[in-house]
C-alpha positions in Angstrom: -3.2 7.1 -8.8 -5.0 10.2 -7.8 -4.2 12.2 -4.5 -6.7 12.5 -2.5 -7.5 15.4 -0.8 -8.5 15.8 3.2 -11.1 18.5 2.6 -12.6 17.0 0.1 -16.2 14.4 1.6 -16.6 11.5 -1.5 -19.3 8.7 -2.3 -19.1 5.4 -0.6 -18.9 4.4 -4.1 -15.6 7.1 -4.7 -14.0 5.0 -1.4 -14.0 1.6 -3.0 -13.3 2.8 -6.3 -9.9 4.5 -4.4 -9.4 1.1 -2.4 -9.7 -0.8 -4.8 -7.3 0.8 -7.2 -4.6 1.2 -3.9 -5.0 -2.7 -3.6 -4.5 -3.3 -7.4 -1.4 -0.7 -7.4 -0.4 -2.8 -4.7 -0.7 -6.5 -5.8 1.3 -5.2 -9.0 4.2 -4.3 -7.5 3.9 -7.7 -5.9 3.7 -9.1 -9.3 6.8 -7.3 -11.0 8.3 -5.7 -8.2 11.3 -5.4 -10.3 12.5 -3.1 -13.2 15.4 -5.3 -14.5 17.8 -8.1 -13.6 20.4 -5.5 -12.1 17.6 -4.5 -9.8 16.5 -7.9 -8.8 20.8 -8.7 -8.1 20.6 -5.5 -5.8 17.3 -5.9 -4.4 16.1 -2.6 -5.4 12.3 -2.5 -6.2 11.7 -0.5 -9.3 11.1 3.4 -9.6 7.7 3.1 -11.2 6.7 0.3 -8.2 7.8 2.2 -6.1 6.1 5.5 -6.8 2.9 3.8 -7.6 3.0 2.5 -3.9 3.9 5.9 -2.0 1.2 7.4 -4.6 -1.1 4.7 -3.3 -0.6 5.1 1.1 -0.9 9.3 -0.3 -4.2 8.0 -1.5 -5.4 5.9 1.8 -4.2 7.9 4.1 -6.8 10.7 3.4 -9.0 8.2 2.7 -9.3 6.5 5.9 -10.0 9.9 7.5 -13.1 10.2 5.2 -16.3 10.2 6.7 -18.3 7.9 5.0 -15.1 5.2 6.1 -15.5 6.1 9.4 -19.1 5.7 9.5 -18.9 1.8 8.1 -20.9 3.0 4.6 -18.6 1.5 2.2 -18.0 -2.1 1.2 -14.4 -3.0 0.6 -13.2 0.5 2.1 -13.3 -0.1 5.4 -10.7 0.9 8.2 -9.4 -2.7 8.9 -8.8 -3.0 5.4 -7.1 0.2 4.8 -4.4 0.0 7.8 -3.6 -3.7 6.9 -3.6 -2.9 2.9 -1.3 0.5 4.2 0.7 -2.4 6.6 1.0 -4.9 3.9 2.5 -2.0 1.5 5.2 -0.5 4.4 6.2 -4.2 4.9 6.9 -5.0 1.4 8.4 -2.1 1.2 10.5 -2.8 4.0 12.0 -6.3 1.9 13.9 -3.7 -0.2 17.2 -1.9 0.0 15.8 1.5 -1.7 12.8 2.6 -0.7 14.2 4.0 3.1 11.2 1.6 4.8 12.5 0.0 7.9 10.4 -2.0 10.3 10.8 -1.2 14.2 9.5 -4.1 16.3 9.8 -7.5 16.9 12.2 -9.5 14.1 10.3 -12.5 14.4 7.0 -11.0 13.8 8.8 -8.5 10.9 10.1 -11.8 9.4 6.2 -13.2 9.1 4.8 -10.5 8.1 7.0 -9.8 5.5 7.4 -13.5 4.3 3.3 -13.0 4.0 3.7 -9.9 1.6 6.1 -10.8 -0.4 4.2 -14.3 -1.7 2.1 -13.2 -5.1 
């Protein structure tokens, strides 16, 4: 995935288009999250997951600052969506020994919410 760049206004069109692929990043890694057995044993999630997923929060990030998100003109791109997609990613994430993602905050809540991302 693309970076997207703060400076740079895009198309409510160019939003969901960059959602949509941060989502689809995102429900792969869900898919395969791992690269091999050994990494599955170790609970590792796989190098190309794994950058595909820090490549995707580099991508909503920006995003959410955008102004056409801000103003409610997109569809699927909207700022609910991108911090719970940006959530959803950090706590799956967080499931794994090697991606340095560690949630702070109630366990309990931490446990659901991680239970939730890690079902396909």
């Amino acid at each position: 995935m693309e970076p997207l760049e703060y400076e740079i206004s895009i198309s409510a069109e160019q939003a969901d288009e960059y959602y949509k692929r941060a989502q689809t990043a995102f429900k792969k890694a869900q898919e395969k999250p791992y690269r091999n057995l050994l990494d599955r044993f170790r609970n590792r999630l796989g190098s190309k997951q794994t950058e595909e997923l820090i490549d995707s929060i580099g991508a909503l990030l920006p995003l959410s600052c955008q102004e056409v998100v801000q103003s409610g003109v997109t569809q699927e791109a909207t700022m609910p969506n991108i911090a719970q997609l940006m959530q959803d990613i950090m706590m799956f994430q967080s499931t794994f020994k090697n991606t340095g993602v560690t949630p702070i905050g109630d366990p309990e809540m931490i446990k659901r919410a991680q239970k939730r991302v890690r079902r396909v």
